[in-house]
C-alpha positions in Angstrom: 4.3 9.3 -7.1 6.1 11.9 -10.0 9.2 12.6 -8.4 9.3 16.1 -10.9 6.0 17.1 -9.2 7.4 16.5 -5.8 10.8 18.5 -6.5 9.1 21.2 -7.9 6.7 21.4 -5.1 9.4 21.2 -2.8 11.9 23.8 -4.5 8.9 26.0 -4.7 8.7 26.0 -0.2 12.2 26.1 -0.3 12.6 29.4 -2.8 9.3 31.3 -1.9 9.8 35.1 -0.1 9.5 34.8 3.9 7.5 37.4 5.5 7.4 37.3 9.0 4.1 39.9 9.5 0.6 39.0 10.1 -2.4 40.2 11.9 -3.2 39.5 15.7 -3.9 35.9 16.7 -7.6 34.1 15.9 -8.8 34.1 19.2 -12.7 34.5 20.6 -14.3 34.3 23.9 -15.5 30.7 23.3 -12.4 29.6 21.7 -9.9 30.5 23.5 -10.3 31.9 27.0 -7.8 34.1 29.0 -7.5 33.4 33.0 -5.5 36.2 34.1 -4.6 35.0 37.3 -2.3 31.6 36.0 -2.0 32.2 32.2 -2.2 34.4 29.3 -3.6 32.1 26.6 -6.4 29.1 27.1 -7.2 27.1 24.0 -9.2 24.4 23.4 -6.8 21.5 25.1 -7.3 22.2 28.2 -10.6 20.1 27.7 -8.2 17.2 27.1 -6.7 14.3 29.2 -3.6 13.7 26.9 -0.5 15.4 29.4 1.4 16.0 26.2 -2.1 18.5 24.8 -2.6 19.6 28.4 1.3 20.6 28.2 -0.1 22.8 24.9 -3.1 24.2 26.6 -1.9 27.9 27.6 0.1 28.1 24.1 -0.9 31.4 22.2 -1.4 29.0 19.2 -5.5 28.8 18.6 -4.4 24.3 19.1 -7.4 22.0 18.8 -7.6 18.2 19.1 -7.8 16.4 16.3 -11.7 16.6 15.3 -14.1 17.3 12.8 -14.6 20.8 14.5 -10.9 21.7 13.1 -11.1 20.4 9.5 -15.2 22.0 9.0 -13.3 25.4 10.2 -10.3 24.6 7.5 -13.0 24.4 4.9 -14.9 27.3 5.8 -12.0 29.6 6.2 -9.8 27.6 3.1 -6.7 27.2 5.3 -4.3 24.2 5.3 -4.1 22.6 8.4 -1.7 21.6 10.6 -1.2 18.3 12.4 1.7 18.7 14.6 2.7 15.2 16.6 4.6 14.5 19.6 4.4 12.9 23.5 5.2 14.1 26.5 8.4 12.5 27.3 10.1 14.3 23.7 12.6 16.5 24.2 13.1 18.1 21.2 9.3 18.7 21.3 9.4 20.6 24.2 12.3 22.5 22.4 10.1 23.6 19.6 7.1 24.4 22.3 9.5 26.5 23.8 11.3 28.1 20.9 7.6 28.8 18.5 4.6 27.2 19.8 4.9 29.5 23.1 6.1 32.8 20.9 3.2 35.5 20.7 4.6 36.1 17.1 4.8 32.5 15.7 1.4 32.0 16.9 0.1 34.9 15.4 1.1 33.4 11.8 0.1 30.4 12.7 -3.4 31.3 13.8 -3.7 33.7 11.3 -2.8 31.6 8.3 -4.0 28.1 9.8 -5.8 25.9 11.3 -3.5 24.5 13.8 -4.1 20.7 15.4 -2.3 19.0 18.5 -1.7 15.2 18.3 -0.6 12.7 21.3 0.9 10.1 19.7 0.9 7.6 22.1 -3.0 8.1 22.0 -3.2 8.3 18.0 -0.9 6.2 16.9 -3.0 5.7 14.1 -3.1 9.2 13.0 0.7 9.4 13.4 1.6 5.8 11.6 -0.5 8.2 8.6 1.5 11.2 8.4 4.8 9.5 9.5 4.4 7.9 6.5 3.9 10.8 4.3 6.6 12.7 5.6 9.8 9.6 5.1 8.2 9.6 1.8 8.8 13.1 0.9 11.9 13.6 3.2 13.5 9.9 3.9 13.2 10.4 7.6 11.2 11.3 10.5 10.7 11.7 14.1 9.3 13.8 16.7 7.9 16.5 16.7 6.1 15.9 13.8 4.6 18.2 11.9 2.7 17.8 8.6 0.4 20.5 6.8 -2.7 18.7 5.2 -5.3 19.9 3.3 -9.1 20.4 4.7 -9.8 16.6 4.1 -6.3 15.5 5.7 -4.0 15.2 2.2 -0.7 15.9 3.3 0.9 18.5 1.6 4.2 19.3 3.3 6.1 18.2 6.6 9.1 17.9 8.4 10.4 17.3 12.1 11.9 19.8 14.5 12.5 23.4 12.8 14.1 26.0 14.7 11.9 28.9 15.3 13.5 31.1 12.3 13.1 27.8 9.8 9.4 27.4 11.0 8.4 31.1 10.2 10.2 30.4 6.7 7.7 27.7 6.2 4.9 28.9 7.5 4.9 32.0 4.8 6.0 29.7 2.2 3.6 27.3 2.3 1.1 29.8 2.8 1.6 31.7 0.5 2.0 28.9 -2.1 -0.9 27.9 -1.1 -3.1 31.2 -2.3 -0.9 31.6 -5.1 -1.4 28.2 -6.6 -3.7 25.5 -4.6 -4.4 23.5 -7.9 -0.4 22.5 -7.7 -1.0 21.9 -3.7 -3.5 20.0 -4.6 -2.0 18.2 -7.2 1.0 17.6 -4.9 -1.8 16.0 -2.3 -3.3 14.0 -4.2 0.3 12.1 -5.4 1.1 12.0 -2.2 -1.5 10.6 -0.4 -1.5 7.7 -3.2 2.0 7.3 -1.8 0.5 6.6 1.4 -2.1 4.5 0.3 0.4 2.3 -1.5 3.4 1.6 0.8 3.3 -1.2 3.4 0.5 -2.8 1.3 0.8 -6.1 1.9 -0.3 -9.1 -1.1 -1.5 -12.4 -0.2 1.0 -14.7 -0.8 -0.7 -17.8 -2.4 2.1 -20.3 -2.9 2.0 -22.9 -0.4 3.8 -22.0 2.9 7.0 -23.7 3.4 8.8 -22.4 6.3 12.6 -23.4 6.9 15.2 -23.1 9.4 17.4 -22.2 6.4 15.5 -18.7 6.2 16.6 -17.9 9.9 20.1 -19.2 9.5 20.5 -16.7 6.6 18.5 -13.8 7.8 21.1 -14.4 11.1 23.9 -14.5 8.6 23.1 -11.1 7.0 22.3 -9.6 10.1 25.2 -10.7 12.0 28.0 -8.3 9.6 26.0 -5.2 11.4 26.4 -6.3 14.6 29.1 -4.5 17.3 31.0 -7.1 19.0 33.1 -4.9 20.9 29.9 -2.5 22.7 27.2 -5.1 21.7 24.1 -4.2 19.5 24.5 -2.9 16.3 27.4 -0.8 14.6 26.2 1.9 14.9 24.2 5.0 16.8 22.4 5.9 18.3 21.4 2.5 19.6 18.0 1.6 20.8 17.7 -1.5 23.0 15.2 -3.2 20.5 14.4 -6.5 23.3 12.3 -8.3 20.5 15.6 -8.9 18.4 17.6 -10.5 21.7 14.6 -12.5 22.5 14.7 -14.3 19.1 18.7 -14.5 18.4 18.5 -15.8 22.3 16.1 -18.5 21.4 18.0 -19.2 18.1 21.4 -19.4 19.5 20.2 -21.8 21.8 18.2 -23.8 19.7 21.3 -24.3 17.1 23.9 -24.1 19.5 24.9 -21.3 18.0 27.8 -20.3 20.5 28.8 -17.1 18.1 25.6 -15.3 18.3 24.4 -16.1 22.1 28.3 -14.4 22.9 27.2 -11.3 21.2 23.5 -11.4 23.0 25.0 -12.1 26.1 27.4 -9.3 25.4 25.2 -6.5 24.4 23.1 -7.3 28.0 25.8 -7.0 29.5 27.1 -3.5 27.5 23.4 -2.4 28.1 23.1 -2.9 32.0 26.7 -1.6 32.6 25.9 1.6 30.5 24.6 4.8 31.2 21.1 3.7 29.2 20.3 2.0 32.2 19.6 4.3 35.6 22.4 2.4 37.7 20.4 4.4 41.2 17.3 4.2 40.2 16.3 1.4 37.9 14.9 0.9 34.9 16.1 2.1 30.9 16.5 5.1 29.2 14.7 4.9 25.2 18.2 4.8 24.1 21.8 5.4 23.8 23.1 8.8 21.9 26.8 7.2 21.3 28.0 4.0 20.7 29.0 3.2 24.1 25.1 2.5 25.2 27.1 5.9 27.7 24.8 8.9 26.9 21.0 8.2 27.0 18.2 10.1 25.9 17.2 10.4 29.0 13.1 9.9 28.9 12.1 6.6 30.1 9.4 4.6 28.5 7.0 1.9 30.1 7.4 0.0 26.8 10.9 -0.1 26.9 11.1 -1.3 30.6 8.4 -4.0 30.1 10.0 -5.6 27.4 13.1 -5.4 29.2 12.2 -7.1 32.2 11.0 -9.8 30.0 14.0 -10.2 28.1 16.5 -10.1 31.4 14.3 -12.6 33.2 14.5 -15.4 30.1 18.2 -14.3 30.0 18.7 -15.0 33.2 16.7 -18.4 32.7 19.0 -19.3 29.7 22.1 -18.2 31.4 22.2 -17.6 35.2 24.0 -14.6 34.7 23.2 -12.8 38.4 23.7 -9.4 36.4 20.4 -10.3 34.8 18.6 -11.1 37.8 19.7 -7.2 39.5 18.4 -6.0 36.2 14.8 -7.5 36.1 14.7 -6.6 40.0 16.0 -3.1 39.8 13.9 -2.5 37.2 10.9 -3.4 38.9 11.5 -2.0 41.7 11.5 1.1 39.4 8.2 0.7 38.1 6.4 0.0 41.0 7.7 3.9 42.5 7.6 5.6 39.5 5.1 4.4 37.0 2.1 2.0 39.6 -1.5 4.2 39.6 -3.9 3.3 42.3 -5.5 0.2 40.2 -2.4 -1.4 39.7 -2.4 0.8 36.0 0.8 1.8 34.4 2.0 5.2 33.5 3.4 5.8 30.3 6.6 7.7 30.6 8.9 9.9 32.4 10.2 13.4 30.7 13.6 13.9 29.5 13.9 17.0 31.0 13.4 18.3 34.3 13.7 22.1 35.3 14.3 22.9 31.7 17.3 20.4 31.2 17.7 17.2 29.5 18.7 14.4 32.2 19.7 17.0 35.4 17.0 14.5 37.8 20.2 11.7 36.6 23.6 13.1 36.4 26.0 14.3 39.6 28.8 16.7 40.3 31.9 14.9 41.8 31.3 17.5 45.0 27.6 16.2 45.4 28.6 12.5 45.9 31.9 13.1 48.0 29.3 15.1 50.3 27.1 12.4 50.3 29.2 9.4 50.3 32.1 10.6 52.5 34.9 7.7 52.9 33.1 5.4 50.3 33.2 8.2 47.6 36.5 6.3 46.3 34.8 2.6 46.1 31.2 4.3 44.7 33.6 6.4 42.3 35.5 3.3 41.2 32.4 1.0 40.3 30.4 3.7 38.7 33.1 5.6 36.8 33.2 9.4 38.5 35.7 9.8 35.9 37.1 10.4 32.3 35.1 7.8 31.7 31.6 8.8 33.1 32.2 12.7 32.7 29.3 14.3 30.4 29.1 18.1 30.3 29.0 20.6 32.4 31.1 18.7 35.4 28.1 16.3 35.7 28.7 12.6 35.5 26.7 9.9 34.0 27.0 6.9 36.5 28.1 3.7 34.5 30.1 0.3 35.0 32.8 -0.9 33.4 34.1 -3.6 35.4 32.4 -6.7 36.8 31.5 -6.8 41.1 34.4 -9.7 40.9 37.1 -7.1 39.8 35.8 -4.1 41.8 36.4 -6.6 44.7 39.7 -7.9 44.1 41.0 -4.4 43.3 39.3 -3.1 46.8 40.7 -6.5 48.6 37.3 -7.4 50.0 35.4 -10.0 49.5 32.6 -10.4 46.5 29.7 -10.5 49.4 30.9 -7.0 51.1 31.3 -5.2 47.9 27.5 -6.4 46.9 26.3 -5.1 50.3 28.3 -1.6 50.2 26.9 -1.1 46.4 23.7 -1.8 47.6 24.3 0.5 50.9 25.3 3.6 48.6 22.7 3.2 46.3 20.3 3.8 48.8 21.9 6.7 50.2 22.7 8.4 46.3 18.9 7.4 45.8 17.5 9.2 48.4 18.8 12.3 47.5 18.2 11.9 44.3 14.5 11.8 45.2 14.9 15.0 46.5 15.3 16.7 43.5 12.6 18.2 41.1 11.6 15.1 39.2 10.8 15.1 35.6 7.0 15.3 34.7 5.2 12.0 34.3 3.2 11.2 31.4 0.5 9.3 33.8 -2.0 8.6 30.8 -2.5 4.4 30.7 -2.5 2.7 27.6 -4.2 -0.7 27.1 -1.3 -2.2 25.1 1.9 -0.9 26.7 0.1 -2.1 30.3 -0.1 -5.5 28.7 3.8 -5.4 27.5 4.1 -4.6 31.5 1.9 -7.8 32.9 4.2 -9.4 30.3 7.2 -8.6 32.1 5.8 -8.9 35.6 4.7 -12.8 34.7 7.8 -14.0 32.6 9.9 -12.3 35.9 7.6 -14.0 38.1 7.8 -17.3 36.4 11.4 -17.2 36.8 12.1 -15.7 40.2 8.9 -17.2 41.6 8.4 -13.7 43.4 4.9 -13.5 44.3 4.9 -9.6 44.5 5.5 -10.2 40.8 1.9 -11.9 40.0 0.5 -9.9 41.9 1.0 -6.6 40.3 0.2 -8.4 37.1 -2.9 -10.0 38.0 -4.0 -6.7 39.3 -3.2 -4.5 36.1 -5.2 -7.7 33.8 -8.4 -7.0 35.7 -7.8 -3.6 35.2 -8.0 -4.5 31.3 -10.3 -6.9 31.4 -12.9 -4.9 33.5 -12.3 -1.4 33.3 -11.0 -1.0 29.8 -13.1 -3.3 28.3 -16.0 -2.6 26.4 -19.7 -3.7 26.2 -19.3 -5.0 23.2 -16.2 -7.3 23.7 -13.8 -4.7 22.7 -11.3 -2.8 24.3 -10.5 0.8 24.9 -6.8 2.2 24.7 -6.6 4.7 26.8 -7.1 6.0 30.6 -6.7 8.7 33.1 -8.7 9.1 35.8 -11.3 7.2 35.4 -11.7 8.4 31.7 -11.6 6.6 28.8 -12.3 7.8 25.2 -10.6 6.6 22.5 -11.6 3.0 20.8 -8.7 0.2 21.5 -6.3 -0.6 18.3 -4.8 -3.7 16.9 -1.7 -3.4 19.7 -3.9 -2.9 22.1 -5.4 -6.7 21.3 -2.7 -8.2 20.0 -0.1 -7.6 23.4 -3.6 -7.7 25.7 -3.6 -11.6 24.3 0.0 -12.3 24.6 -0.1 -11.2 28.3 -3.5 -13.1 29.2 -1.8 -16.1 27.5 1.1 -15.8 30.1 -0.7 -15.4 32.8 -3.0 -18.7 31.8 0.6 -20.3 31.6 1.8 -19.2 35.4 -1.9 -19.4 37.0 -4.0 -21.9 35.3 -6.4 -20.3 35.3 -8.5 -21.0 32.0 -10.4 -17.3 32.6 -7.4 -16.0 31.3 -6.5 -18.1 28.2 -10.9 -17.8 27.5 -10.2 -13.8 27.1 -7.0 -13.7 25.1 -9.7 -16.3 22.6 -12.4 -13.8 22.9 -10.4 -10.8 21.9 -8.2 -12.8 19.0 -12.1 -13.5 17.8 -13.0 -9.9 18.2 -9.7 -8.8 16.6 -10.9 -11.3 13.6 -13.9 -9.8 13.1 -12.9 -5.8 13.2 -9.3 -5.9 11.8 -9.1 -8.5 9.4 -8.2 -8.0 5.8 -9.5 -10.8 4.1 -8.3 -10.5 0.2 -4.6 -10.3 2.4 -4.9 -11.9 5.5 -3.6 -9.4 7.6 -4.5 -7.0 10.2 -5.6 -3.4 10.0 -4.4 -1.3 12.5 -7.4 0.5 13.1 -10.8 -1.2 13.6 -13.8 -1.3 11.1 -15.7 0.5 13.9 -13.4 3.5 13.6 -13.3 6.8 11.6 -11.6 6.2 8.3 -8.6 8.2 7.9 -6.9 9.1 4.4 -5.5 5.8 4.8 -6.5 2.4 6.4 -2.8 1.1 7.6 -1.0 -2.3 8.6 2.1 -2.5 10.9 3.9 -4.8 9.6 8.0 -4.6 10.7 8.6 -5.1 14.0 10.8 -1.8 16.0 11.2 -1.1 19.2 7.9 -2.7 19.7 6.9 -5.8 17.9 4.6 -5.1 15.1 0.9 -5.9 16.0 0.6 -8.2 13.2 3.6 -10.2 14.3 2.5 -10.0 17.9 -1.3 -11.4 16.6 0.4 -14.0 13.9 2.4 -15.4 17.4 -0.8 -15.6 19.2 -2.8 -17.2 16.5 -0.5 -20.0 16.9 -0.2 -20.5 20.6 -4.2 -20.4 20.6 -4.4 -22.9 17.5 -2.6 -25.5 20.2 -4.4 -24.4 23.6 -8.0 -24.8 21.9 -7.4 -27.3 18.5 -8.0 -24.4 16.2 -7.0 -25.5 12.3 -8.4 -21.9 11.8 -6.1 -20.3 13.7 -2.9 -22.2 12.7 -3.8 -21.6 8.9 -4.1 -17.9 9.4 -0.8 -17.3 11.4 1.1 -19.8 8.7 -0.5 -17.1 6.0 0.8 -14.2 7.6 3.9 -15.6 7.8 4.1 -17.0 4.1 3.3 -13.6 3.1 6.4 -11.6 4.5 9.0 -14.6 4.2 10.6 -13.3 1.5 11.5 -10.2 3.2 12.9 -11.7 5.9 16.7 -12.6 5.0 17.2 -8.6 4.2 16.3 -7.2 7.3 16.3 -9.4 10.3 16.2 -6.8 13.0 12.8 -5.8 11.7 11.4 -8.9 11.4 13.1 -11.1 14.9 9.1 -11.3 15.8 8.0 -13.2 12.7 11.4 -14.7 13.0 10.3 -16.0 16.7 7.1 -17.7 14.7 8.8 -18.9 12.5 10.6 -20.9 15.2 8.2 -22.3 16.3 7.1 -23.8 12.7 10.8 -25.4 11.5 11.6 -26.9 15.2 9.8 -28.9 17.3 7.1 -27.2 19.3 5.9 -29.4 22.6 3.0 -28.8 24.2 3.4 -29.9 27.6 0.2 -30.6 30.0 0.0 -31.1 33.8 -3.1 -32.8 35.7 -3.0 -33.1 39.5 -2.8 -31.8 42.7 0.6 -30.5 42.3 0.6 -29.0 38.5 1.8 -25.6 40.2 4.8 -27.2 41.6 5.7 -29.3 38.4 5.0 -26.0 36.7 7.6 -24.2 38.8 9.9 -26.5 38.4 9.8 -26.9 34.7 10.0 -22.7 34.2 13.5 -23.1 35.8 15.0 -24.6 32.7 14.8 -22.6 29.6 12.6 -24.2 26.9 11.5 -21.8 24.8 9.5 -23.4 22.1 6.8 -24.7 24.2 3.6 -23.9 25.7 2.1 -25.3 29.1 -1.3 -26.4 29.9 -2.3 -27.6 33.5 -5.2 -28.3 35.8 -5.7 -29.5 39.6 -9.0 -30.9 38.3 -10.5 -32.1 34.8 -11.0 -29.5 32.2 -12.1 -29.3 28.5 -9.2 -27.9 27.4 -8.4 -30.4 24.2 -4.9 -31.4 25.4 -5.9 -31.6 28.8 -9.2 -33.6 28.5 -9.0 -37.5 29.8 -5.5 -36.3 31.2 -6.5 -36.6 35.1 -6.2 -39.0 37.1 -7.9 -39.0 40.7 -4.5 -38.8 43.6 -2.2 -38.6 40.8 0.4 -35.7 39.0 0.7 -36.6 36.1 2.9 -34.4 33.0 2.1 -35.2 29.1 5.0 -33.8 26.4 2.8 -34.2 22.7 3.8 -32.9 19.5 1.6 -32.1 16.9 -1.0 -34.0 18.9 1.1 -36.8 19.9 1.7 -37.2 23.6 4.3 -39.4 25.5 3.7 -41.6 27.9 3.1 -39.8 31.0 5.9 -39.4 33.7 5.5 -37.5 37.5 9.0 -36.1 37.5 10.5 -33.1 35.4 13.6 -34.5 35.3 11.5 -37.7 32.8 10.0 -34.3 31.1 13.6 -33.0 30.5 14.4 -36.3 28.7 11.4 -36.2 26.2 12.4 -32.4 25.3 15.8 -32.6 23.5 16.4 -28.7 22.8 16.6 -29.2 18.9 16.4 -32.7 16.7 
């Protein structure tokens, strides 16, 4: 891209006059219908699922869905358009709703001078991976709301996040006018813009031969390791977002190099997390993030993806460490999701808002006078254990409940014993909880999405493998037939979304790539090969519509799919893993279940081909980093045959071995490492490496003795 071209472009927005008039809003009878009994303005989303365009649907802004019925009126009428991004849980999207979308005066501009497009992310992440893009390349940053201006065939031209109302008029006449004063620079501006787009994240095949060591990790860890905070845990900075992918791998990678430094800091920031604010000490489960440094003041929206990964990462912490902290966590948590977020077929919902009656986080925080009434005599302990002081106080005279000390010191301060300080916790919990649920609850975003349900069955089977809680399977095994039948395809495929029986919207790389990981797990904790055949069938499928040969990487949109002004590839791993990191992982573990040389080659490719940018930024990368694991240490496959391979199998998940995978059968099977494994009346367990199995043993404490953590 010219960078004079941009900063003239730019200047010219900034410095154009700002007229405020226009003529009434573009509205018909077909278009956009009036009910005069509920609401003023109809537009076209009410025809939608989405909550966050159904949340848009009585705006006096002429909104449409993304669709070729918006950009064929752009080109008719020669208006810009504009794509303006969010999700329901967004605060500051609600703010902008509120401030502009939902003013009679704003919308008349906006109608008058554009065609005007509403976008759930969450259901388009496709679309909004595109203009993301194009607007950190013309303004370094982004976020939601997010709004780009694009030409009739989708060229951005201009964008930006929130804008107050008096900012967003400013624009709107600016760009405008610009726009009928001079389209050929527009154009021109599109057009260097959209190469821009094209070009970044592009990744090249890497054709030196792969060689993958632990020295890259130790390294990476190294240069990673001078932005960590090891007073508050995570990094040194805010806000701070839980990011569960990066614990996972410095977990496993403390442990497998005894790395008593880094598993401190992990152990730390769990800790720092749980005790904070982030995490809803009543109710359960995590906020997106932290607003401070403290992990004290969340954003208060809560997101399935978030909580799923969560669980998963407190249950192998738990396994690694025994920390009981942990174990409340993953439980709480749970607990959590199965009130708040469980539909009627065992789907997931998406989110919870922010906001409730207008304010960010009132459903959370309390007034000292609301839990004295409530608690009575045990307002001092409750007080003392969740901070109703300096320390907790917010704004307002509402407290955010949060620990500071551990149950042992609350005890000993209280002279009571460990046991009757759990129970009393537990006691006022309950009672703050209930009247909690009282209140107006924020909305729900109860759209389902194929890959954020499988990060959930995820985190129901890694809990359930480690608490051996059989409410835990079940909820998972009931959400992967709820994949497998409902939202799959007649073709193989998948779809992404759901809501009420609907589903509309073709399934993306995520949606395939966590949808394998979770139907590998559940293989692992059932045996059941049904489940390990399907996560085969879609990583076949996902070969077949995503791949990019000439790189070896994954699209994130299938071949099936509308072409967009750009075909993209998610490649760094963020607060969820990047699909191709996710697919790369599951390449592997399938190359060992089923023998597959095909397999292994691709997901050593992937991985040659973003080594070298590894070492520089570790936190976006601790999912390739997790692969890359498993190629420089030894990976066991360890196989079960008998009547009693579910026992052995819980046995063994009690002891934290990460680099592994587990086969098993109560019968023969035709799986290649189990095959000429049984024996009629006998349990019998196999450890192999790279093909190579050990003389069987019956006991896991023989297993134990084959499986040194690190050579």
């Amino acid at each position: 891209m010219k960078g004079s071209s941009i900063l003239v472009f730019m200047l010219t927005l900034a410095n154009a006059s700002c007229k405020t008039g226009g003529s009434n809003p573009h509205l018909n009878s077909t278009e956009m219908t009036t009910d005069s009994t509920t609401h003023k303005y109809s537009n076209r989303l009410i025809h939608e699922s989405s909550p966050y365009l159904l949340q848009h649907a009585h705006n006096p802004v002429d909104w449409y869905p993304w669709g070729e019925e918006a950009f064929e009126q752009a080109k008719k009428s020669n208006k810009l358009v504009l794509v303006s991004i969010g999700y329901s849980a967004c605060h500051w999207c609600h703010v902008m709703e509120h401030e502009s979308f939902e003013n009679d005066s704003v919308a008349r501009i906006m109608n008058e001078h554009f065609i005007c497009i509403k976008v759930d992310r969450e259901e388009r992440p496709d679309i909004d991976q595109v203009y993301m893009n194009a607007v950190q390349l013309m303004t370094g940053s982004g976020g939601w709301p997010l709004n780009c201006f694009v030409l009739p065939d989708g060229r951005p031209v201009y964008g930006g996040t929130y804008f107050n109302k008096q900012q967003w008029v400013n624009i709107l006449m600016s760009l405008s006018e610009t726009y009928k004063k001079d389209s050929l620079k527009v154009i021109q501006y599109a057009d260097e813009l959209t190469e821009g787009v094209r070009k970044s994240e592009l990744v090249k095949l890497n054709t030196e031969k792969p060689d993958f060591t632990i020295d890259v990790l130790k390294l990476s860890c190294a240069n990673w390791s001078k932005r960590f905070d090891n007073r508050e845990g995570g990094p040194d900075k805010a806000p701070k977002f839980p990011l569960p992918n990066n614990y996972q791998f410095l977990l496993q990678y403390a442990k497998l190099t005894k790395d008593e430094a880094l598993l401190k800091h992990v152990d730390l920031t769990l800790e720092k997390m749980a005790f904070g604010g982030i995490y809803d000490q009543i109710g359960g489960g995590f906020a997106r993030y932290s607003t401070d440094s403290l992990w004290k003041a969340p954003h208060f929206e809560k997101m399935l993806y978030d909580n799923a990964q969560l669980v998963s990462l407190y249950a192998e912490a738990f396994r690694a460490e025994r920390n009981p902290l942990y174990k409340e966590v993953v439980q709480e948590t749970l607990e959590y999701i199965k009130r708040e977020m469980t539909g009627p077929q065992g789907e997931f919902y998406s989110a919870l808002d922010a906001d409730s009656e207008g304010e960010e986080g009132k459903y959370y925080v309390w007034k000292k006078e609301e839990l004295e009434q409530i608690l009575g005599t045990k307002f001092d302990l409750f007080a003392e254990y969740f901070n109703v002081n300096s320390i907790g106080y917010w704004e307002h005279n509402n407290y955010i409940l949060l620990r500071k000390k551990t149950d042992k010191e609350i005890a000993d301060q209280f002279k009571i014993s460990l046991h009757e300080l759990q129970n009393q916790v537990r006691e006022m919990k309950k009672q703050v909880l209930a009247v909690r649920e009282k209140r107006i609850k924020p909305g729900r975003d109860d759209k389902s999405l194929s890959s954020w349900n499988a990060l959930m069955i995820k985190g129901y089977v890694d809990a359930y493998s480690v608490f051996n809680e059989p409410e835990y399977l079940n909820a998972a095994l009931k959400n992967a037939d709820f994949i497998a039948v409902t939202q799959r395809r007649t073709d193989g495929g998948l779809f992404h979304n759901y809501k009420k029986g609907k589903t509309s919207i073709n399934a993306y790389l995520e949606d395939y790539a966590f949808s394998i990981e979770a139907f590998i797990a559940l293989y692992e904790v059932t045996f059941d090969e049904k489940w390990l055949n399907t996560a085969r069938d879609l990583m076949d499928y996902s070969i077949t519509h995503f791949h990019d040969k000439d790189s070896a990487m994954f699209y994130f949109t299938s071949d099936l799919d509308k072409p967009l002004i750009s075909r993209k590839m998610e490649i760094s791993d963020n607060v969820i893993p990047a699909s191709n990191s996710s697919i790369a992982n599951s390449l592997f573990l399938l190359s060992h279940y089923y023998d597959r040389k095909d397999y292994l080659q691709l997901a050593s490719q992937m991985l040659n081909n973003v080594k070298k940018d590894i070492p520089g930024y570790g936190a976006g990368y601790s999912n390739w980093m997790q692969l890359m694991i498993r190629f420089t240490t030894p990976f066991y496959e360890i196989a079960m045959v008998g009547k009693q391979a579910q026992e052995k199998r819980k046995e063994l998940d009690q002891y934290y071995l990460p680099n592994k995978i587990i086969l098993g059968s109560q019968h023969p099977s035709m799986l290649p490492l189990l095959q000429n494994k049984y024996s009629e009346g006998k349990t019998l367990i196999y450890v192999c490496e790279n093909k190579t199995c050990k003389l069987p043993v019956g006991e896991i404490k023989e297993v134990l003795k084959q499986i040194p953590l690190i050579k």
